[in-house]
C-alpha positions in Angstrom: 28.8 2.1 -0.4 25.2 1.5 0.3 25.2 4.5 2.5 26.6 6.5 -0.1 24.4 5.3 -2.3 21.1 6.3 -0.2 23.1 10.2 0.3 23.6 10.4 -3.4 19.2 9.4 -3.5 18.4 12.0 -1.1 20.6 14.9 -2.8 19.2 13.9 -6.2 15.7 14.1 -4.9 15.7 16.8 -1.9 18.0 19.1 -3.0 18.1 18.9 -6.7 14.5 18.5 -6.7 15.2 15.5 -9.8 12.0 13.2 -10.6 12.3 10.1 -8.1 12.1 8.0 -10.7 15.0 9.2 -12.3 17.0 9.8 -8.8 16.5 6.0 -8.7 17.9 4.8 -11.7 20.6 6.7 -11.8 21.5 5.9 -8.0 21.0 2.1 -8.9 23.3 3.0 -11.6 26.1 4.6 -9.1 25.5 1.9 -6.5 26.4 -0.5 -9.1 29.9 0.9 -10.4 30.4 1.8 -6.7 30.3 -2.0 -5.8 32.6 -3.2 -8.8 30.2 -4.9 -10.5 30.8 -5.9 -14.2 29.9 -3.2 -16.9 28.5 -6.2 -18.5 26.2 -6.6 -15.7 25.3 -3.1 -14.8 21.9 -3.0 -17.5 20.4 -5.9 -16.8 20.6 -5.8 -12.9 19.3 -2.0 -13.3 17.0 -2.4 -15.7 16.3 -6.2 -17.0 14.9 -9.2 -15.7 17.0 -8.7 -12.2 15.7 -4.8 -12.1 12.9 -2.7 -13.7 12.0 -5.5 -15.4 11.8 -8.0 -12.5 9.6 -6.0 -10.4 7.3 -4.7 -13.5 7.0 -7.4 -15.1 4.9 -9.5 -13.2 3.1 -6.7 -11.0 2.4 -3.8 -13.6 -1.4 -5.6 -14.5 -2.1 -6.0 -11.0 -1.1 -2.3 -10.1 -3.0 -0.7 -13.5 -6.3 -2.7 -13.0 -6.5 -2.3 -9.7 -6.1 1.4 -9.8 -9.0 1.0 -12.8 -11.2 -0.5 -10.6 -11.1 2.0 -8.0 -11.5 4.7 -10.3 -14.8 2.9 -12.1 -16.4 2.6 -8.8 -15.6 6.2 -8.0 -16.7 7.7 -11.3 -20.3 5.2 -11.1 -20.6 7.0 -7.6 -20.3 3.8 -5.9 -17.8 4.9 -3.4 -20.2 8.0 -2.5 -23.0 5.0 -1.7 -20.5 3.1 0.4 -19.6 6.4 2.6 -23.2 7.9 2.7 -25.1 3.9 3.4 -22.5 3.2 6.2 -23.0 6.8 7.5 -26.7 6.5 7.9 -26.2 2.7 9.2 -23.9 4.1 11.8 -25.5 7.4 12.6 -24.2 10.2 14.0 -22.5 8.8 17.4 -20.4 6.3 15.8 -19.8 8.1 12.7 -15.8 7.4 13.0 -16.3 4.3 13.0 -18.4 4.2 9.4 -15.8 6.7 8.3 -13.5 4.1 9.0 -15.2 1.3 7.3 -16.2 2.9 4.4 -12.6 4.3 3.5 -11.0 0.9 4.4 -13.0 -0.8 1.6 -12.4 1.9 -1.2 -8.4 1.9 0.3 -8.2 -1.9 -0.9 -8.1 -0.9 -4.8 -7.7 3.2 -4.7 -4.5 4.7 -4.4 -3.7 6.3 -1.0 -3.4 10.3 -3.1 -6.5 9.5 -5.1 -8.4 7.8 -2.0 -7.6 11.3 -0.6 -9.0 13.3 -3.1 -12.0 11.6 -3.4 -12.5 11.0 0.1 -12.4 14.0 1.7 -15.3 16.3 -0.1 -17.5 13.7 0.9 -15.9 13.4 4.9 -16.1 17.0 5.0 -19.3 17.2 3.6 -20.9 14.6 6.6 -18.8 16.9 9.4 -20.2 19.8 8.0 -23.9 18.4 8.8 -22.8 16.4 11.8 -21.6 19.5 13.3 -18.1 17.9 14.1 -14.5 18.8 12.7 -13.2 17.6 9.6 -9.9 16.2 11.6 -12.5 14.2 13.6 -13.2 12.0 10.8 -10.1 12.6 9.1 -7.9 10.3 11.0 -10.1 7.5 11.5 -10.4 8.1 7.3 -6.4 8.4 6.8 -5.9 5.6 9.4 -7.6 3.5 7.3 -6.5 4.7 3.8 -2.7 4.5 4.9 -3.4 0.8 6.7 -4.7 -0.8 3.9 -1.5 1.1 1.5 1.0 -0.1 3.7 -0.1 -3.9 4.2 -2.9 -5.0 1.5 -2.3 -6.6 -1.9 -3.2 -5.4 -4.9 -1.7 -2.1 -3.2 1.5 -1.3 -5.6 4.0 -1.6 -2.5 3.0 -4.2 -0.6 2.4 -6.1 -4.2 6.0 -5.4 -5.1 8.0 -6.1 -1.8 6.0 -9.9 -1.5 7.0 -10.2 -5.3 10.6 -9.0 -4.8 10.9 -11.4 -1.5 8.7 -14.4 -2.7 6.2 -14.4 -0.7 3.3 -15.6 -1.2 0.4 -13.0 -2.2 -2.5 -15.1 -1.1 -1.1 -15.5 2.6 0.2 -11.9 2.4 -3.5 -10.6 1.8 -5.0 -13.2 4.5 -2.5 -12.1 6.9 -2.5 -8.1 5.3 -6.1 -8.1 6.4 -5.6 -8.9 9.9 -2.9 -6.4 10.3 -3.9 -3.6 7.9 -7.6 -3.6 10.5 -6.2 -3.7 13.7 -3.5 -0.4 13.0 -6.6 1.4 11.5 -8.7 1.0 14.3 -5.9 1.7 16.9 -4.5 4.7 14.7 -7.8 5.9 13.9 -11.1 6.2 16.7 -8.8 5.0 19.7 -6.4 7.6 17.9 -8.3 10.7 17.6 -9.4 10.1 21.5 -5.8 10.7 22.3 -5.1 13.7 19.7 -7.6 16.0 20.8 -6.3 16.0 24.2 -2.7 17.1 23.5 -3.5 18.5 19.9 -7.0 20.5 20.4 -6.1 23.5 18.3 -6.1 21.1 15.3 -10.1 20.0 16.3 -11.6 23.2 15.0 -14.9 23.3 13.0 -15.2 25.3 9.8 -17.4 25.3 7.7 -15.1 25.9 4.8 -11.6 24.3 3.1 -9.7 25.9 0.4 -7.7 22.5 -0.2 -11.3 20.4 -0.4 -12.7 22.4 -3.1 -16.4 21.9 -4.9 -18.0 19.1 -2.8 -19.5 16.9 -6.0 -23.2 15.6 -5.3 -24.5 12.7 -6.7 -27.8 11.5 -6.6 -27.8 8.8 -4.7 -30.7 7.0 -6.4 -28.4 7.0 -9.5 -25.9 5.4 -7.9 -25.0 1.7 -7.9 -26.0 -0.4 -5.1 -24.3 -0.5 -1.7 -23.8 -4.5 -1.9 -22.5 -4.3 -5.7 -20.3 -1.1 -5.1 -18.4 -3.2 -2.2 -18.5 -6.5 -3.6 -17.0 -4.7 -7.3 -14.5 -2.8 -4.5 -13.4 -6.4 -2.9 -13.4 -8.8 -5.8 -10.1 -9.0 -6.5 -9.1 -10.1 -2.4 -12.3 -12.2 -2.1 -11.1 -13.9 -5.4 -7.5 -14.7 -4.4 -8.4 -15.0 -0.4 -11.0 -18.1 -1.7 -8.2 -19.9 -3.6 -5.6 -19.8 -0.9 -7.8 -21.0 1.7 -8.4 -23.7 -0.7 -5.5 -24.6 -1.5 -4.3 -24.7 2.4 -7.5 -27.0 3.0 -7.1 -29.7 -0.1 -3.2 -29.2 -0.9 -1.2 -27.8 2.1 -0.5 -24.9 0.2 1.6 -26.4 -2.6 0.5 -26.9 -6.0 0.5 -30.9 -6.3 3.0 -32.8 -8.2 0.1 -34.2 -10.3 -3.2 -31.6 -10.0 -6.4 -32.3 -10.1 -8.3 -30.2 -13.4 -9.9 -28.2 -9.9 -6.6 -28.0 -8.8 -5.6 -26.4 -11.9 -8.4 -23.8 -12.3 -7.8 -23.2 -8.6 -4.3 -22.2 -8.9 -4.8 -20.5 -12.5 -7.5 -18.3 -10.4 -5.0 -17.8 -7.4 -3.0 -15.6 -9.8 -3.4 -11.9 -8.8 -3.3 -10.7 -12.3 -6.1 -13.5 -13.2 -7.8 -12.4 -10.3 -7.4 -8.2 -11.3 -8.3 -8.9 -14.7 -11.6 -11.0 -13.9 -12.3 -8.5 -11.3 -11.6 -5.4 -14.0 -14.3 -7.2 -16.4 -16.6 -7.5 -13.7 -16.2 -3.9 -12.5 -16.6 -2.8 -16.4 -20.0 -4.1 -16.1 -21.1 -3.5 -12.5 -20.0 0.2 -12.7 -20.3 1.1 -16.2 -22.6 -1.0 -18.4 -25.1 -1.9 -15.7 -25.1 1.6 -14.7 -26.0 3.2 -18.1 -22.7 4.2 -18.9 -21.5 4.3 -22.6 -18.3 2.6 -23.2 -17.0 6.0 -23.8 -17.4 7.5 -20.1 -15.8 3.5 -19.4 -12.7 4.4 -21.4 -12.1 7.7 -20.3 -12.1 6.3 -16.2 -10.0 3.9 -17.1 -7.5 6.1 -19.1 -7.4 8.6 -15.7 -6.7 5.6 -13.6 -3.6 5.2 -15.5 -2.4 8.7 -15.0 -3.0 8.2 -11.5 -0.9 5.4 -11.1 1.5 5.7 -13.5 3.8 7.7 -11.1 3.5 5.8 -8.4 4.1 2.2 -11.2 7.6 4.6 -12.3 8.7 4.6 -8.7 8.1 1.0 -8.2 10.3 0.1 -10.7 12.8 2.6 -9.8 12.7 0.8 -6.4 13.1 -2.3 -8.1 16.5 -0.9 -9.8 17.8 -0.2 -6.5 16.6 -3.9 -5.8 18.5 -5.3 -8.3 22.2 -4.0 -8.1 21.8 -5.1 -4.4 20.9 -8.7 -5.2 23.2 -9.0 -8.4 26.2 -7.9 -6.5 26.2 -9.7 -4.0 25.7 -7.3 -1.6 22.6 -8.7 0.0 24.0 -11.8 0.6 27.0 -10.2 2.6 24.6 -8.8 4.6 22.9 -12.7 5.4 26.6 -13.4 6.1 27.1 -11.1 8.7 24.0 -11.5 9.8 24.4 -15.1 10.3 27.6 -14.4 11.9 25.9 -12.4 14.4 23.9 -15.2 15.5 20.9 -13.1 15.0 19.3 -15.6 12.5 16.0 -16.2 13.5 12.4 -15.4 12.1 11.5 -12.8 14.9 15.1 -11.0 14.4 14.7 -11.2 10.7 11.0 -9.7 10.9 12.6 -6.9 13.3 15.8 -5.9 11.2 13.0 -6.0 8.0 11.3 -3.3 9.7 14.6 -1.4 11.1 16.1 -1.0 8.2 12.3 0.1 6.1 12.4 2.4 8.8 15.5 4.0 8.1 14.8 3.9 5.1 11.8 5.5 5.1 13.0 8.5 7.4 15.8 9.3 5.1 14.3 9.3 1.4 10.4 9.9 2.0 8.8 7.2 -0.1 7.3 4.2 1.0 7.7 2.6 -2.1 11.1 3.3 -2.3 12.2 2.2 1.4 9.9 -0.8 1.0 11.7 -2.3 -2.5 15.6 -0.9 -0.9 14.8 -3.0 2.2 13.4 -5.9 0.6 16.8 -6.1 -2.2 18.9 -6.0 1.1 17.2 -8.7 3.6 16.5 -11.1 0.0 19.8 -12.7 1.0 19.1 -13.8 4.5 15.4 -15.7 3.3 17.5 -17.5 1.3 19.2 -19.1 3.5 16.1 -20.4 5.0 14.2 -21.9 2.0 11.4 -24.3 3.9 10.0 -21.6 5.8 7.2 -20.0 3.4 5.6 -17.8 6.3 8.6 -16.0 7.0 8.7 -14.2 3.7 5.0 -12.7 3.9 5.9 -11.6 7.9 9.1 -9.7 6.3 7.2 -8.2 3.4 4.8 -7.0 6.0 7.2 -5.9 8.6 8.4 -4.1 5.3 5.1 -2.6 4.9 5.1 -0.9 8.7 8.5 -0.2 8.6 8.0 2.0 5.3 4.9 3.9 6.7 7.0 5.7 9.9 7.2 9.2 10.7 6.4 10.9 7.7 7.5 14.6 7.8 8.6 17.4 5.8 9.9 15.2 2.6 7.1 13.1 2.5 4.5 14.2 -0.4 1.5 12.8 2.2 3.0 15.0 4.9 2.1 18.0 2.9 -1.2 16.8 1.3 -2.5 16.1 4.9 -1.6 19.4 5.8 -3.3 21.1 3.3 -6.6 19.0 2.8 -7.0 19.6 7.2 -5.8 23.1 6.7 -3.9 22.8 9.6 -0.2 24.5 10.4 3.4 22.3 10.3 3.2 21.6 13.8 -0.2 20.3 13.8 0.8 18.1 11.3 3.8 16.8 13.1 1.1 16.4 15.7 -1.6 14.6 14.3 -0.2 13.3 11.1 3.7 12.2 11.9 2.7 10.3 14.9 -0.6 9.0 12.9 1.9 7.3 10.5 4.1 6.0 13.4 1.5 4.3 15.2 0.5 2.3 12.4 4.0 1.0 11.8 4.6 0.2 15.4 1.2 -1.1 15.8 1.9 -2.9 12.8 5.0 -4.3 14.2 3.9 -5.6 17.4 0.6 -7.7 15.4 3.1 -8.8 12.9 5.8 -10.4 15.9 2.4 -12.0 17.7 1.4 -13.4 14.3 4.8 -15.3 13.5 5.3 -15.9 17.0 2.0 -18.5 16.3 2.5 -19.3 13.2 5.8 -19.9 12.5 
């Protein structure tokens, strides 16, 4: 039925060309009568506190402000003064490597499309005076862009599949951060080393992109400063990252039976959507009022942040449907049964059928958001069958998180948008961009199994 299920998604959304959002509900609907669930049931696991609402609920601030953030430090130019300072630190010989950097700090709170968009006049821009093609740069900037989408909170998927499974967002970022580094380097600089010598038609220098469009200047003596444009880019991680490693020093981890008033602030701050909204207010200042901006020019950031994400916040909670019928019927804890049964039921097998199934996913209907939440609604029933083991959750949700990033091809949005912006042809972008995506995920793998192999 599942099967089915997943055919009935990709006809709705490849052939009929239907809005993914509404492909979902209505397949989570299907799914649902398909599995002989209750009519009774049927709206609440699609679309209440077990569906929609489940995933929404909790995760919609931390999606919006994050995207607002992003976009206020873009708009202030900030982002421009990250790129250009780390470019001139770096210099011209190692300038993949402030590429990489620089779009790895505006990837933690920008949208993977929008970090894109606003990325690549800027990249093209520095290859244009550095003499070097734009896919030179590109990858070590798309390595990192895509890395920090797949495994870093307050990123909508990864924030949704560690809600959906439990985990627990502070260790998900600690370990996120560690992951989400190592695939960018590997899939970026050690990358590109490896593309140009089977790819080299790809590496040409031009001079000119229809895709890029206008490059925007800014003066960058208007522009906020490099140290306040990253720490207003990083607040919201440094801010939960402080009150986990807290916690894990003073409390093992666990809020105590009877707190402490610290205690108390320190797991009120631990919240991601306290931490995004103090973060927000602080970004309000840092990139608008401190920067001369009226609170008119604020608004109207903020009010395109939310178009940006609003798509992307529609097909989180479409994924969250899916999530739902698959918990509420049961059907994700047949498959802990038979995976039980197998005698399969340990945390590295769990971590690798996490990432099998994302994988699948992923391959078949094209989203990453959508793999990630279908794969996390089907492996909820084996974590809870092992309830003492809090690690396990946050090495699935990232296992999740690589699985959901391989081999994007021809119905895959980025596939297409990477194409375009690097004005390169369809095989090229099998080349470069396909196996880009690929070797994050399996890179990703392989530092997720070391990491629970310690740690758990």
């Amino acid at each position: 039925m599942l099967v089915i299920s997943i055919l009935i998604l990709l006809l709705l959304i490849v052939k009929l060309k239907l809005n993914t959002f509404v492909s979902l509900i209505v397949t989570a609907f299907i799914l649902a009568l398909l599995l002989g669930m209750s009519p009774m049931d049927i709206p609440d696991a699609v679309l209440g506190s077990e569906g929609v609402g489940n995933i929404l609920g909790p995760n919609s601030v931390i999606f919006i402000f994050g995207g607002m953030i992003g976009r206020l430090v873009a708009d202030a130019g900030g982002s421009y003064r990250i790129a250009k300072t780390l470019i001139d630190w770096f210099g011209l010989k190692k300038l993949q490597w402030a590429v990489l950097i620089a779009s790895f700090i505006i990837g933690i709170s920008m949208i993977f499309g929008v970090g894109m968009v606003l990325l690549i006049p800027i990249v093209f821009a520095v290859a244009i005076e550095a003499k070097v093609p734009l896919l030179y740069l590109g990858i070590s900037m798309t390595a990192a862009l895509s890395s920090a989408q797949g495994f870093l909170p307050p990123q909508p998927a990864p924030t949704a599949v560690a809600s959906a499974l439990g985990a627990n967002i502070g260790m998900m970022l600690i370990f996120g951060l560690l992951v989400s580094v190592i695939t960018a380097v590997v899939a970026g600089p050690a990358f590109t080393k490896l593309a140009q010598k089977y790819a080299p038609g790809a590496f040409q220098f031009k001079t000119e992109i229809r895709a890029v469009g206008e490059i925007k200047e800014y003066d960058l003596k208007a522009t906020p400063s490099f140290g306040l444009s990253v720490l207003t880019s990083v607040f919201p991680l440094v801010f939960m990252i402080i009150a986990t490693v807290y916690k894990l020093i003073y409390t093992g981890g666990v809020t105590p039976k009877n707190p402490t008033l610290i205690d108390e602030i320190v797991e009120f701050a631990a919240n991601p959507a306290v931490a995004m909204t103090v973060a927000l207010i602080f970004a309000i200042f840092s990139m608008g009022v401190w920067q001369s901006k009226s609170m008119t020019e604020v608004g109207k950031s903020l009010n395109e942040a939310i178009n940006a994400v609003a798509g992307i916040l529609l097909i989180v909670g479409g994924g969250g449907a899916l999530r739902g019928v698959l918990v509420t019927s049961g059907l994700s804890d047949k498959v802990a049964h038979i995976f039980s049964a197998s005698g399969s039921m340990n945390a590295i097998s769990v971590i690798l059928f996490a990432w099998a199934v994302a994988a699948i996913l992923r391959v078949s209907v094209s989203s990453a958001t959508v793999a990630g939440m279908t794969a996390a609604g089907i492996v909820t029933g084996i974590l809870a069958t092992q309830p003492g083991n809090t690690l396990l959750p946050v090495f699935v949700a990232l296992a999740i998180g690589a699985g959901s990033l391989i081999a994007s091809h021809v119905n895959d949005a980025g596939f297409w948008i990477f194409k375009e912006f690097f004005d390169l042809t369809v095989k090229q972008t099998f080349q470069i961009w396909t196996v880009l995506e690929t070797i994050i995920s399996v890179t990703g793998l392989i530092v997720i199994l070391i990491l629970a192999t310690i740690f758990i």
